[in-house]
Structure formats: structure tokens, C-alpha cells
MARVEX-607355 format. One record per residue (C-alpha): x, y, z. Coordinates in Angstrom, 2 decimals. Layout:
BEGIN
@u->X, v->Y, w->Z $
...
END
This chain:
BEGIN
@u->17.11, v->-18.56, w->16.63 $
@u->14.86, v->-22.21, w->16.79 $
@u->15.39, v->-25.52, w->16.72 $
@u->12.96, v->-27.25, w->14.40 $
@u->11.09, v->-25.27, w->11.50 $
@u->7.66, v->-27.14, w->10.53 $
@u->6.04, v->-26.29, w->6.97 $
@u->3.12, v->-28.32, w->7.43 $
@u->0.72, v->-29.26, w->4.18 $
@u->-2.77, v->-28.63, w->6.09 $
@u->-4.18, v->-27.24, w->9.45 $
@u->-4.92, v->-30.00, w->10.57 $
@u->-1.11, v->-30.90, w->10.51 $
@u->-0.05, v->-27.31, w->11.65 $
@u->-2.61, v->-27.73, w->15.08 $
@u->-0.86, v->-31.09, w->15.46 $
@u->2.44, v->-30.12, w->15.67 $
@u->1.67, v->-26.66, w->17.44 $
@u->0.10, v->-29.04, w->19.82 $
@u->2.67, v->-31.44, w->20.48 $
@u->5.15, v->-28.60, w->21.83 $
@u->2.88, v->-26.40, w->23.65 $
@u->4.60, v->-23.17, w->24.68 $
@u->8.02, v->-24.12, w->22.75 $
@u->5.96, v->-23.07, w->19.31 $
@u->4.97, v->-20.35, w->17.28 $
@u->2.72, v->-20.69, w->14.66 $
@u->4.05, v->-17.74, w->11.49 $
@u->2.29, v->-16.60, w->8.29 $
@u->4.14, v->-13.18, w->7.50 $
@u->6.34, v->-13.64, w->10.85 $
@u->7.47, v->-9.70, w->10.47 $
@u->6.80, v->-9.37, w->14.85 $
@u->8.06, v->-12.42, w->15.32 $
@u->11.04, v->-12.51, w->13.62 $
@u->12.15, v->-9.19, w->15.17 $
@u->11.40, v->-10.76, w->18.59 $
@u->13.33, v->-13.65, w->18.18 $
@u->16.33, v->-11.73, w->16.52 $
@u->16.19, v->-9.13, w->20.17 $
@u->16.08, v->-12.70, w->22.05 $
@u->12.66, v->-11.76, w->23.20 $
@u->11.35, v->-14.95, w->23.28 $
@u->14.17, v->-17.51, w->24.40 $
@u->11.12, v->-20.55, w->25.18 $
@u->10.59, v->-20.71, w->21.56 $
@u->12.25, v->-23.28, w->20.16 $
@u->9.93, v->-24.36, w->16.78 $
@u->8.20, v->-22.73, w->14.13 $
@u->5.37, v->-23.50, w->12.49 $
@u->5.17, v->-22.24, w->9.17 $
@u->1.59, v->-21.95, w->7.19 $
@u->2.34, v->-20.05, w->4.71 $
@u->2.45, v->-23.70, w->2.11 $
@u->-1.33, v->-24.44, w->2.79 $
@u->-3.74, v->-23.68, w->0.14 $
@u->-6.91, v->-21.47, w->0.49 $
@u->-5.67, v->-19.29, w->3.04 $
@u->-5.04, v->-16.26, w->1.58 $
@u->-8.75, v->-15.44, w->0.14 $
@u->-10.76, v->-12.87, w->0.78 $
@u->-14.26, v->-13.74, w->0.00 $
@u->-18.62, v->-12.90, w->0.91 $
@u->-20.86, v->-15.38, w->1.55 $
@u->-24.09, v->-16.11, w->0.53 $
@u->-25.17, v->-14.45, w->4.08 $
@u->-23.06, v->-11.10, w->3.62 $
@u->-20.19, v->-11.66, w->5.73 $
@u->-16.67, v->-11.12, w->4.29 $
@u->-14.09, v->-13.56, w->4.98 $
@u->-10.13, v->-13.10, w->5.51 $
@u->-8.24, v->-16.27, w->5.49 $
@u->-4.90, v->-16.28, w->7.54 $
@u->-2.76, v->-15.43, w->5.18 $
@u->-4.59, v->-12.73, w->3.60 $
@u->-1.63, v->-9.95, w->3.66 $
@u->-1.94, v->-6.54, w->3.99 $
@u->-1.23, v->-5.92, w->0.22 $
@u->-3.76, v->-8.60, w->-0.29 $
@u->-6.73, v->-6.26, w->1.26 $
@u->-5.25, v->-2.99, w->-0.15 $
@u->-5.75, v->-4.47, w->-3.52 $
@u->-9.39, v->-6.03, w->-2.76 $
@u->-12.09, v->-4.31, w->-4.90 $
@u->-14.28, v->-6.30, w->-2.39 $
@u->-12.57, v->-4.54, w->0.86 $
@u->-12.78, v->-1.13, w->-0.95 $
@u->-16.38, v->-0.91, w->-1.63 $
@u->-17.56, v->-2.76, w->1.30 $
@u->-14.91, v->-2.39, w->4.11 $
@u->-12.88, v->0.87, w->3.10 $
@u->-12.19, v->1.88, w->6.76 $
@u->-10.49, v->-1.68, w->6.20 $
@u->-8.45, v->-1.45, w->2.99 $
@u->-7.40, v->2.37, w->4.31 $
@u->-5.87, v->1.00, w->7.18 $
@u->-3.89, v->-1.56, w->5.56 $
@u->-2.72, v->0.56, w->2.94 $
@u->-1.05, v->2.20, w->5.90 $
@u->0.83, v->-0.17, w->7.08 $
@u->4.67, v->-0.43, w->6.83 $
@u->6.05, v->-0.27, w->3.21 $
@u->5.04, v->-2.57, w->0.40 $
@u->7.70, v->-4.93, w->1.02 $
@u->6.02, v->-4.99, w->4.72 $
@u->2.88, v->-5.43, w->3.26 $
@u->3.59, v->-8.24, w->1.04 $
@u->4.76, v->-10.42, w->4.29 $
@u->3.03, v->-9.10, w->7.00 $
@u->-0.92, v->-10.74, w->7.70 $
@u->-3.94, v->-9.48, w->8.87 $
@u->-4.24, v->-11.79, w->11.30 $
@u->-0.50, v->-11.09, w->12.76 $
@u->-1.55, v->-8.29, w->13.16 $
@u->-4.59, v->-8.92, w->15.30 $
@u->-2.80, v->-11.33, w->17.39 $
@u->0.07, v->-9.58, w->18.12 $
@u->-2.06, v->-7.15, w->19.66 $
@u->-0.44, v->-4.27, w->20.21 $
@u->-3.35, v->-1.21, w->20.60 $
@u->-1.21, v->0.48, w->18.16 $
@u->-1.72, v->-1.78, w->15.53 $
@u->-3.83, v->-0.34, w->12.62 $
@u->-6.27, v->-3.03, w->11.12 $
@u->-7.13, v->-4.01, w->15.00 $
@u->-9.31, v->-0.30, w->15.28 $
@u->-11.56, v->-0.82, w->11.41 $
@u->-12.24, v->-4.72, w->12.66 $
@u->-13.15, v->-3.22, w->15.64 $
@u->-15.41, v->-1.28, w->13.91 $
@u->-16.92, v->-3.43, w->11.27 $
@u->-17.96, v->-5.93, w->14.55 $
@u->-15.76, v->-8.43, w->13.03 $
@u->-15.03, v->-11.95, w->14.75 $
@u->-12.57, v->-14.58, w->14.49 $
@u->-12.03, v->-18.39, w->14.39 $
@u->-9.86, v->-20.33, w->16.88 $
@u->-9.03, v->-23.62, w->15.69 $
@u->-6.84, v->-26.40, w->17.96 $
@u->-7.05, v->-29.91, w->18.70 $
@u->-9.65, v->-29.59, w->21.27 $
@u->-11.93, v->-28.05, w->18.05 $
@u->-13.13, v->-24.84, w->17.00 $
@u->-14.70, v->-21.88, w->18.49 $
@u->-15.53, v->-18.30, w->17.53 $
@u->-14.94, v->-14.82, w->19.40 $
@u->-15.98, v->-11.69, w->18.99 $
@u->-12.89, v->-9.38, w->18.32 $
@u->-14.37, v->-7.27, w->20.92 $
@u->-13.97, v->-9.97, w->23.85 $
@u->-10.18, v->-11.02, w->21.61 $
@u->-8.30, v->-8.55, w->23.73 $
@u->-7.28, v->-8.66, w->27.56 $
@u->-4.07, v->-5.94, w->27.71 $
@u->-1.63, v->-4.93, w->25.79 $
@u->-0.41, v->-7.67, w->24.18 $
@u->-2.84, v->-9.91, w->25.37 $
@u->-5.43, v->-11.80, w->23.60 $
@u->-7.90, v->-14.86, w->24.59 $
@u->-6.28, v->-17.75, w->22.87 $
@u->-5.35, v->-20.48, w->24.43 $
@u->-1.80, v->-22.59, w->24.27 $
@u->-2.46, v->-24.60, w->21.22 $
@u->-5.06, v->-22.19, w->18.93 $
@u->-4.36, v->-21.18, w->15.69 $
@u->-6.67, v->-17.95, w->14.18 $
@u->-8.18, v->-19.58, w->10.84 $
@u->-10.79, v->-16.99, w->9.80 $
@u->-11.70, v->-13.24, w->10.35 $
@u->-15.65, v->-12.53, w->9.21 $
@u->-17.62, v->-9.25, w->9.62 $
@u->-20.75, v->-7.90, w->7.81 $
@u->-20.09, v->-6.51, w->4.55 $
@u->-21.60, v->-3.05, w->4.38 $
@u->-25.13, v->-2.66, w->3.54 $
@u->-26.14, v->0.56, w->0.88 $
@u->-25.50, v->3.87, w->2.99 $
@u->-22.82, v->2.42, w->4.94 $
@u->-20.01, v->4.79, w->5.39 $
@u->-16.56, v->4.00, w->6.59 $
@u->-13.12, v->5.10, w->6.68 $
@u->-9.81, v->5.35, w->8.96 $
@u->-6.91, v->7.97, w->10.03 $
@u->-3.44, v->7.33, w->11.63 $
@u->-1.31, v->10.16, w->13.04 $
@u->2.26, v->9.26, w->12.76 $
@u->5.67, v->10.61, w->12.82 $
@u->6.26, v->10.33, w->9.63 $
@u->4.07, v->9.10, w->6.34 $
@u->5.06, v->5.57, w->6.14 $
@u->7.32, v->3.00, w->8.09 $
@u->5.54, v->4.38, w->11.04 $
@u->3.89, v->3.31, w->14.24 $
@u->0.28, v->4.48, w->15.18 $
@u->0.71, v->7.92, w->17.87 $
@u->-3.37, v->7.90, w->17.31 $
@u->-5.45, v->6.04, w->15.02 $
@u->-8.92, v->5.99, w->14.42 $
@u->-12.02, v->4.21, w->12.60 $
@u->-15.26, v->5.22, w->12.49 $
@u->-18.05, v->3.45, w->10.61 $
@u->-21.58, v->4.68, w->9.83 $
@u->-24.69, v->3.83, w->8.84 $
@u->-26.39, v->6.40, w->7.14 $
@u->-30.25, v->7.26, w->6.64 $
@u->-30.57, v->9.94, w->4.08 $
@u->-28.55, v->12.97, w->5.65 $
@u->-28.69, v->11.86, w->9.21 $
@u->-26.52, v->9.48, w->11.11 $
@u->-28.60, v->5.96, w->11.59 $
@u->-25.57, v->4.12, w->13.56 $
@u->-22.59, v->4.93, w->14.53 $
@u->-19.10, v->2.73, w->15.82 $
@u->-15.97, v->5.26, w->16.35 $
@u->-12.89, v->3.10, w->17.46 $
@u->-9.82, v->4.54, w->18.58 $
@u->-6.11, v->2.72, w->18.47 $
@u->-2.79, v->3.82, w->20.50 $
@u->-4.97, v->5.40, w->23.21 $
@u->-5.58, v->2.98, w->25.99 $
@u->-4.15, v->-0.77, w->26.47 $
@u->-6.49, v->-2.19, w->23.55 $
@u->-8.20, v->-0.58, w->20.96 $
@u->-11.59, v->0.93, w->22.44 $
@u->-14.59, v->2.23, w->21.20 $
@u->-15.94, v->6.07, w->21.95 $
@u->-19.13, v->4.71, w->23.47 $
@u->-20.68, v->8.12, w->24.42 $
@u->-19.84, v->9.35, w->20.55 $
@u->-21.55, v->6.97, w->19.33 $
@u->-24.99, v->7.69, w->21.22 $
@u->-24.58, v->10.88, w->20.56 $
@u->-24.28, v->11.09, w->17.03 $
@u->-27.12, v->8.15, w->16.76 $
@u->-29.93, v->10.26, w->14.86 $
@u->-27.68, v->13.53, w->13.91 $
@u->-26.75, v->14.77, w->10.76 $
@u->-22.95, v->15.56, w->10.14 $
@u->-22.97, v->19.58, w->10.98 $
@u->-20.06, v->21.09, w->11.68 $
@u->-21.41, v->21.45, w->15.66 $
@u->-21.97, v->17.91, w->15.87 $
@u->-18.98, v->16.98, w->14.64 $
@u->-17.02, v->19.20, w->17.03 $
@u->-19.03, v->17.72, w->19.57 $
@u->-18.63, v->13.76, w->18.44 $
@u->-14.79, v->14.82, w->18.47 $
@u->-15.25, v->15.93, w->22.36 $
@u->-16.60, v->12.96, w->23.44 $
@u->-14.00, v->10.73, w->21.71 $
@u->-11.07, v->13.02, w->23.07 $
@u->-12.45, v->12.19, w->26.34 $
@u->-13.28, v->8.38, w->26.07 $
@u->-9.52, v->8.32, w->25.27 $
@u->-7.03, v->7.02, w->28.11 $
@u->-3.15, v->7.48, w->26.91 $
@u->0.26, v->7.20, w->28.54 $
@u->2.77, v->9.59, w->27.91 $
@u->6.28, v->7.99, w->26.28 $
@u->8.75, v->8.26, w->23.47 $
@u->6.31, v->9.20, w->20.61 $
@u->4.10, v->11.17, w->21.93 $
@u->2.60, v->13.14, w->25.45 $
@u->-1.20, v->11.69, w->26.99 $
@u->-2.16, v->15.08, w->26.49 $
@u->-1.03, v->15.41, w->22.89 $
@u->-2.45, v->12.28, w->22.07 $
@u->-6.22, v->12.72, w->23.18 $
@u->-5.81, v->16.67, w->21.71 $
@u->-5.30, v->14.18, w->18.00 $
@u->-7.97, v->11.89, w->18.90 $
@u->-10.45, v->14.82, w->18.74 $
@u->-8.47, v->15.78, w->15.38 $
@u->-8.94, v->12.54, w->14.35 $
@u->-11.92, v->11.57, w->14.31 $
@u->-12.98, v->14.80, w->13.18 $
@u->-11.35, v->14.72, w->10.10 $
@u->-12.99, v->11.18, w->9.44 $
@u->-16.32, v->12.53, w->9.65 $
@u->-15.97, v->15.94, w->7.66 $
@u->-14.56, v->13.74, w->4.64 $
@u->-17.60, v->11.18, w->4.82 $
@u->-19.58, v->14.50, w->5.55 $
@u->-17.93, v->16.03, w->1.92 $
@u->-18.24, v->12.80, w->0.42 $
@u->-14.20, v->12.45, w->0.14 $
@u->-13.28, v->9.78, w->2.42 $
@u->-11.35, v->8.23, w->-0.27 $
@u->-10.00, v->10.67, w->-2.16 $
@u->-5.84, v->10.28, w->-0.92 $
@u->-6.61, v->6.28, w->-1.50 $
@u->-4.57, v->5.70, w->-5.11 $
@u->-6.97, v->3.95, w->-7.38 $
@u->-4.59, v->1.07, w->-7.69 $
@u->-1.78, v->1.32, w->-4.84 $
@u->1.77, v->0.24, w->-5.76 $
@u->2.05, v->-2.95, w->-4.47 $
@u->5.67, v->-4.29, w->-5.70 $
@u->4.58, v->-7.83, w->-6.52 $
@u->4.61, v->-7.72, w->-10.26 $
@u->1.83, v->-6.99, w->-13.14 $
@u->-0.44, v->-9.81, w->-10.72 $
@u->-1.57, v->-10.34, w->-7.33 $
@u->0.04, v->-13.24, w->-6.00 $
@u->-0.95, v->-16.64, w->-4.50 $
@u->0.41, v->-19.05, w->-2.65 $
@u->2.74, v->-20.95, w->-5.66 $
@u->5.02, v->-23.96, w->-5.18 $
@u->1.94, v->-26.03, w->-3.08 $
@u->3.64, v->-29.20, w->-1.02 $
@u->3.18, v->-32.35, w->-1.39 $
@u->3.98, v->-33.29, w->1.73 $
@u->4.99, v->-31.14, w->5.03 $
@u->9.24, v->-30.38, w->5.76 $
@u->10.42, v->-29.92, w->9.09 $
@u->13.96, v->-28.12, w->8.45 $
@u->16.73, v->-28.60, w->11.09 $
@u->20.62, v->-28.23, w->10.83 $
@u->19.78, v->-31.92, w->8.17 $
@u->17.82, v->-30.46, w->6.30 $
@u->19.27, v->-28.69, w->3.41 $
@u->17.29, v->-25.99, w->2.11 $
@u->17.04, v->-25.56, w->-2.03 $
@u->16.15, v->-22.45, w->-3.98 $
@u->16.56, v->-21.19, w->-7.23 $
@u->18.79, v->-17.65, w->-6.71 $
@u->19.17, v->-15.34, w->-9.53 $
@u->18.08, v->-18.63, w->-12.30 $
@u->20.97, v->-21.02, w->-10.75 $
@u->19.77, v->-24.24, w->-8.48 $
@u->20.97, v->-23.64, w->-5.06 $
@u->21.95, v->-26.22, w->-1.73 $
@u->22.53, v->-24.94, w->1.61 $
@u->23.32, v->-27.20, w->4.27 $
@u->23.80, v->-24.67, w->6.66 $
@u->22.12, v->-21.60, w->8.05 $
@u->18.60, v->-23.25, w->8.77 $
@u->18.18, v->-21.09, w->11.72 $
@u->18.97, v->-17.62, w->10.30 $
@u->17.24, v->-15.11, w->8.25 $
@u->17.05, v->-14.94, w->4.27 $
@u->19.04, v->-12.05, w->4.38 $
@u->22.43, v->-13.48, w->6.60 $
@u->21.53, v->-16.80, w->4.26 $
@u->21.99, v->-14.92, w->1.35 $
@u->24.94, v->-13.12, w->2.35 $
@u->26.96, v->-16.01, w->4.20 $
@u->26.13, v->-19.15, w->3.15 $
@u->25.11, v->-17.66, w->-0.85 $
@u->27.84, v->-15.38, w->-1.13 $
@u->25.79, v->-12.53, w->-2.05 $
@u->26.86, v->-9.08, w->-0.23 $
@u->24.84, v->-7.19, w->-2.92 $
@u->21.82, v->-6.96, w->-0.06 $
@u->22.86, v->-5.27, w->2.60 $
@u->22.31, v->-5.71, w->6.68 $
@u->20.95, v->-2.04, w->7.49 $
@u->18.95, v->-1.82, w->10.69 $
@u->17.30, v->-5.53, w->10.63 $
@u->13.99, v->-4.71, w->11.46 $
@u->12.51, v->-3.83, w->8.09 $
@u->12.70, v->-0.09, w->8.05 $
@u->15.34, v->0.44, w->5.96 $
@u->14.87, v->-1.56, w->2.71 $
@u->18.18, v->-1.91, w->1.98 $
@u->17.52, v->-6.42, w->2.13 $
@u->14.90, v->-5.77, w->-0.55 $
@u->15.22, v->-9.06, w->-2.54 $
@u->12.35, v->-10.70, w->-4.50 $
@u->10.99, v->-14.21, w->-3.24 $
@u->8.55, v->-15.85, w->-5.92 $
@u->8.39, v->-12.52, w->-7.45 $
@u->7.41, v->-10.54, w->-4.71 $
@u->9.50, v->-7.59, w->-2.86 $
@u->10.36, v->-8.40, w->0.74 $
@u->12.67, v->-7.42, w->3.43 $
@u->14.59, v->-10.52, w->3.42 $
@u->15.85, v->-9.59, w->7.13 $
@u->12.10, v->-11.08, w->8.09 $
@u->12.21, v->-13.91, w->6.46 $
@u->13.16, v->-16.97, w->8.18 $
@u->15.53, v->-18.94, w->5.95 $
@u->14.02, v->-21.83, w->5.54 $
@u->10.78, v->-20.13, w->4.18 $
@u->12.90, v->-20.16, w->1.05 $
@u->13.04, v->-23.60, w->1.02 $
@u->11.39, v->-24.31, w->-3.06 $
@u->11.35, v->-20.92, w->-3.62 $
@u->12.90, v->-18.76, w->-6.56 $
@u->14.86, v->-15.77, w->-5.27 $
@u->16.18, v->-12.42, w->-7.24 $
@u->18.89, v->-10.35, w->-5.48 $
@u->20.77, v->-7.33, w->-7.06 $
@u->23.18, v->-9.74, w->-8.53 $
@u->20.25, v->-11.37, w->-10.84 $
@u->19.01, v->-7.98, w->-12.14 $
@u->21.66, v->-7.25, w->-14.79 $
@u->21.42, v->-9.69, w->-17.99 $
@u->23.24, v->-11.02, w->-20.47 $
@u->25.97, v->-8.43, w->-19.09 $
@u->24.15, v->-5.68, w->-19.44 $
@u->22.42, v->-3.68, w->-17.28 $
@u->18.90, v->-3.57, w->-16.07 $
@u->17.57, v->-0.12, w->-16.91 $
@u->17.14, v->0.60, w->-12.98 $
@u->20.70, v->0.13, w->-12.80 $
@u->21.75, v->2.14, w->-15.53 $
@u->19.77, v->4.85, w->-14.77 $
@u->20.87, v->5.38, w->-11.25 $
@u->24.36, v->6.18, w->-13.10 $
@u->23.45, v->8.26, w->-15.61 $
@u->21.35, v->10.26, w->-12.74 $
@u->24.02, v->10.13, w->-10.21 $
@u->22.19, v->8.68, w->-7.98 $
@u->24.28, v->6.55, w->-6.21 $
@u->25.94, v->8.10, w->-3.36 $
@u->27.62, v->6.21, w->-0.65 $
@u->25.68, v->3.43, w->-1.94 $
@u->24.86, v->1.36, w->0.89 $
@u->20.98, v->1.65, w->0.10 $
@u->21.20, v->1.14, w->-3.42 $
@u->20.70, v->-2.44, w->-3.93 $
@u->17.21, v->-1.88, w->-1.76 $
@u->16.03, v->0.72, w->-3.73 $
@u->16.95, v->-1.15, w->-7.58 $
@u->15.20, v->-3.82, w->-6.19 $
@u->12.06, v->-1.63, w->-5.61 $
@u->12.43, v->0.42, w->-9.00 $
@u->12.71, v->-2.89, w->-10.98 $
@u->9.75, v->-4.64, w->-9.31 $
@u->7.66, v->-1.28, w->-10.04 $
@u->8.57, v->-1.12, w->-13.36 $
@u->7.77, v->-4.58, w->-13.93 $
@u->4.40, v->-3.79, w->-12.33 $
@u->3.54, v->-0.09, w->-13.98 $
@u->5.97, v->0.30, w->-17.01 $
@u->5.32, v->4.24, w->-16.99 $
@u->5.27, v->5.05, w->-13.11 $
@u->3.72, v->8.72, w->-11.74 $
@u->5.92, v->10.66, w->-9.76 $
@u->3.23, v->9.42, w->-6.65 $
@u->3.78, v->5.58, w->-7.99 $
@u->7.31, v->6.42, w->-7.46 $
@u->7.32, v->7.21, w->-4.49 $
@u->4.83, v->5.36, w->-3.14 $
@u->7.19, v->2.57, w->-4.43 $
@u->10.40, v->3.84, w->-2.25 $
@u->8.37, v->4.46, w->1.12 $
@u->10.15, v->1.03, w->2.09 $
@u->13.90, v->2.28, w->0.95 $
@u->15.95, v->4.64, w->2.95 $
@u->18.88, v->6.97, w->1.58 $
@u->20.55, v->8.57, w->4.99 $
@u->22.37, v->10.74, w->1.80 $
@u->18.89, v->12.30, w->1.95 $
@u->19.78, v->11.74, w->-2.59 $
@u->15.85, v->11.17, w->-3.00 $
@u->15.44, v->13.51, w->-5.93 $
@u->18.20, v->12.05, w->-8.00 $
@u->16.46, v->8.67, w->-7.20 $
@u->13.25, v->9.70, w->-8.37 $
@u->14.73, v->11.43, w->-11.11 $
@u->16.37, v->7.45, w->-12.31 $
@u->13.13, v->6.21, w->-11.83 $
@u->11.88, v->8.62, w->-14.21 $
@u->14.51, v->8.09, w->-16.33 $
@u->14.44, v->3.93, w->-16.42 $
@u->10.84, v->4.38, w->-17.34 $
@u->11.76, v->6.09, w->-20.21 $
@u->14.63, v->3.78, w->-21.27 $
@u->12.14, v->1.16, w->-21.10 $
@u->9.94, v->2.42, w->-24.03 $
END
């Protein structure tokens, strides 16, 4: 699918060589768009990858001394639905990235992927939006800000130039009496693309609305704001009048197409829904009362950072072996340098137990752990394994017996024609590394990433429960 694969050791390096080949390069973090792209032959001028997900620092999320909150480029989405920081000061934020994908999404896929691939329906674009957050453009010509507001030109459009690479997101942390939160309408709960989205941030004075930004997603070619909502509710307190009102105006700022997910008129019915049901639960003081007080994340009992830093940069092409630790043995291939983990795994490793379901992460059934983290290893380029230490299905079992996953999904029956097992053992492993004595909502929070076309969910849940218990 490319030609060379770069894992520079600084930025400096990575805007060097993204310089050097000009429209030929990509520049990945999480690589979960890009990867599909290049896999539907979408993008047949690429021809290198640069990969900086081996640079230190990147993935911080931080507030300086002048109250603006910083997201490095590889700050993931997991990464923000786990900030206290983001919570308390950006919820609208945190909310949205909580939304996104499954956890095994979430632990690959960047904030800043998602701003730049720019699609109106992508979630964390609208709460940015919102917050009046900026970002940082950095190439070998130097370094300049923009306003996320001026980022966009069309659907999948933005204002960087060949040659820029996005190395910081800021926006004001909230001040006392800001108010914030988010709402996607979907088809389903999870693994699911924005039909509507919303944000809508306020800054409150007592009882009454001080300042108001309402930012719709999946409505128009970018992400817009409801300008004449925002006057209006300037000055107002939250009644149930000017709510229905604030909803109105929204509805009507709102410019959708009709296609496969959902009718114009449909859509900018929900946008009045929407943003409705934003302000009643800041109105009731609820907005984050469905957000878990510590969201299953799949990575283990702590958040992870970048591990394994480089010395120096690679560059991986059909030389280049890559080596990995798989399932505790050392590992060479010398082959397979331009395929995903998952067809690396299965035919150059030898390992069928993950399984090729619909190769665009929504399935789960890939699930392997990289550095101790759950991924959908059919989004992750093959060389990005390159130092890495890798668990499939084959690793869980020890010492011949089996992991209690695994032995619960017999006693339960819940294997049926088995084809998304190893996905979901991989899932119930990593959250019962992370939470010993899972909720049923843990549970399933844990699984949104797995499907069973056996529609068997309840005997799954039912091993989960039951592997818990084995475990005490």
C-alpha cells in the first residue's frame, strides 16, 4: 500500500522528510482514516508514510500558566476521555470523544486526525469549535497558528498547506460558571457515524445565560455555528420557552443533504432535538450524568505513553525487517512491510487466531494488544510494530491452561460459530486486567468494539461475568 515507511525521532525530522516528497506523503499518528483509504486505493499518489507516533511529548494534555489547555498530536481519543483536566474544564470535549468508535478505536485514533480529516461529521471538530480552540501548523517554511474556525474550506478540506504538520491544539480552559457539553444522534450507540451532532458551550451569570457558542456537526459541509441562537440566548435564562426557541433557531441555521443515513429534513427536525436536550441537562444540572466516572478504556490498570522511545529514526522498506516480540517469543519478518498488522500477523506470523472480518475496524474481530493496549490490528500499518510487544489469542492461554476469558466462554456456551471470538477474549482479558470485578455497563461498554452476527451477546456477557468471578 506505500513504498517507504519513515518513523522519524523528532519533528523536526518528520517536517523534513514530509518535505522532501511533497504530495507522495502522509504524515500518521493513529492512521485509522488513512489506513482505510489506502486499503479502498483511495489515495494511489501516496507512496510514503510518515509515522510520529515514536516522538516524545506528544501525547500530553496540559494548561498553561495563561489558561489555555494544550493537546499534543498524539493525544488519542482515550487519552481525553480519561483527562480529569478535559472533564472539569472541557466536558463538551471529553463527551465527544468518549463517543467515538470503540475503545480499540479510541486507543489509535487522534484528536488531531480527526480535525484534519475533516469530515463535518466528525465529533471532536463541533466542541473545538465551540471552546474557540486553534491549532499549530508547523513545516519547513516555520510555524503559524489558525483559528479552527478559518481551519475548514469544504468537506474535506482544510487550510494546510503541502508540507504542514498540526503540532498543537490550544483553547481557553473554562472559567467558574462555564457550562459545556455535547450530543450525537446515531444509528446505533457506538461504532457509529454522526447523523447530527451538537456542542453547545455557555457561560453562565447566576441563572441567566452570559455567552453562548452552539455548534452543530453533520449538517452543512463543515461544522457551523447557530449564530442567531447564540444572540438570542445572550442574556436569557434557560426556561423551557427559550429553550424551544434557541432549538428553532439552530434547526434553521442548519443546511443538510439528504443520503444514506439520514433525510435533510430529518436531520434539521434532530438538530432542534439536539440542542435542546443539551441545554435542559445543563438547565437540570445533569449534563454529565450518562458520562461513566471512569470509562472503560481497554489499555490496562494505566494510561499509556509513548514506550519503546528511538534512538534514532527507521525508514522500513521491503530491507527492512521488522522485529517484535509476539505472544513473549522474539520475532523477524522480512516480508510484509507494506501490509497491515493484522495480514502480518496472519501470513507472515502464522497466526489465524485474529480474524479478517470487515477491515475497517467495526467488527473487532483483529482485536490484538500492541504494548498492552487493545487495537484493531486491521489499522495498523505493519511496520508500526516494528519494537513493539504484541499479544494475540494464541498468547492468552498459559502454561497450558487457559486464561479465565477463555474458559469461561465454554463453560457459558458462548462460542457460537466462533468467528468473533478471538476479538471479543481479547477485549474481556484486557478489561479484566484493567477492572478485575467489571459492572454489567463496564462490560459492555468493553464489547461496543466486538461484533457477534450470532446476535450470542447475553451468553458473552454472562462469561464475562463469570471470568470475573473465576478470577477471585
Amino acid at each position: 500500500m506505500w513504498e517507504r515507511y519513515y518513523t522519524p525521532e523528532s519533528m523536526n525530522k518528520a517536517v523534513q522528510i514530509h518535505a522532501e516528497f511533497g504530495p507522495e506523503s502522509r504524515v500518521i499518528a493513529g492512521a485509522t482514516d488513512l489506513m482505510l483509504e489506502l486499503e479502498r486505493k483511495l489515495r494511489p499518489d501516496v507512496k510514503v508514510l510518515v509515522d510520529i507516533t515514536r516522538i516524545p511529548g506528544l501525547d500530553q494534555i496540559s494548561e498553561d500558566n495563561q489558561g489555555w489547555i494544550h493537546l499534543g498530536p498524539l493525544v488519542t481519543h482515550n487519552h481525553a476521555a480519561n483527562s480529569r483536566l478535559l472533564v472539569e474544564k472541557a466536558f463538551a470535549l471529553a463527551y465527544a470523544c468518549w463517543m467515538v468508535g470503540s475503545p480499540q478505536i479510541r486507543n489509535r485514533g487522534t484528536i488531531a486526525g480527526n480535525l484534519i480529516t475533516a469530515s463535518p461529521a466528525n465529533d471532536t471538530i463541533s466542541p473545538l469549535m465551540a471552546l474557540g480552540a486553534k491549532v499549530t501548523l508547523q513545516s519547513a517554511g516555520g510555524i503559524r497558528e489558525v483559528a479552527l474556525k478559518d481551519f475548514y474550506l469544504g468537506v474535506r478540506k482544510t487550510v494546510m498547506e503541502p508540507g504542514e504538520i498540526l503540532v498543537d491544539i490550544a483553547f481557553p480552559a473554562a472559567a467558574e460558571g462555564v457550562r459545556s457539553s455535547f450530543y450525537k444522534l446515531a444509528l446505533r450507540r457506538a461504532q457509529a457515524i454522526s447523523v447530527v451532532n451538537a456542542a453547545v458551550v455557555l457561560e453562565m451569570d447566576g441563572k441567566k445565560v452570559k455567552k453562548a457558542a452552539i455548534t452543530l456537526g453533520s449538517v452543512a459541509p463543515t461544522i457551523i455555528h447557530a449564530g442567531e441562537a447564540e444572540v438570542y440566548l445572550a442574556g436569557k435564562e434557560l426556561s423551557e420557552d427559550v429553550m424551544e426557541e434557541v432549538g428553532r433557531l439552530s434547526m434553521e441555521a442548519a443546511r443538510p443533504i439528504d443520503d444514506l443515513r439520514a433525510s435533510a429534513a430529518y436531520r434539521k427536525q434532530m438538530v432542534r432535538v439536539s440542542v435542546m436536550r443539551i441545554l435542559r441537562s445543563i438547565a437540570e444540572g445533569r449534563e454529565k450524568a450518562a458520562y461513566p466516572e471512569s470509562p472503560v478504556m481497554l489499555w490496562g490498570a494505566e494510561e499509556p505513553h509513548l514506550q519503546n522511545i528511538l534512538q534514532a529514526g527507521l525508514v522500513h522498506t521491503a530491507e527492512e525487517p521488522i522485529r517484535a516480540t509476539i505472544n513473549g517469543k522474539a520475532c523477524e519478518f522480512t516480508s510484509g512491510q507494506d501490509k497491515t498488522l493484522l495480514r502480518l500477523l496472519r501470513e507472515e506470523g502464522g497466526l489465524t487466531g485474529p480474524k479478517e472480518g470487515c477491515s475497517e475496524g467495526e467488527c473487532g474481530a483483529c482485536t490484538v494488544w500492541m504494548d498492552g493496549i487493545a487495537v484493531m490490528s486491521c489499522l495498523v500499518p505493519a511496520p508500526r510494530a516494528h519494537g513493539t510487544t504484541i499479544v494475540t489469542v494464541e498468547g492468552l492461554a498459559k502454561d497450558g491452561k487457559l486464561h479465565p476469558i477463555q474458559q469461561a466462554f465454554i463453560e457459558e456456551g458462548a462460542v457460537q460459530c466462533g468467528y468473533c471470538t478471538p476479538g471479543f477474549l481479547m477485549s474481556g482479558a484486557k478489561l479484566l486486567e484493567e477492572r478485575p470485578q467489571p459492572d454489567e455497563d463496564e462490560i459492555k461498554q468493553a464489547i461496543t468494539g466486538n461484533l457477534c452476527r450470532c446476535t450470542g451477546y447475553y451468553k458473552i456477557i454472562s462469561a464475562f461475568e463469570k471470568a470475573a468471578k473465576m478470577q477471585v
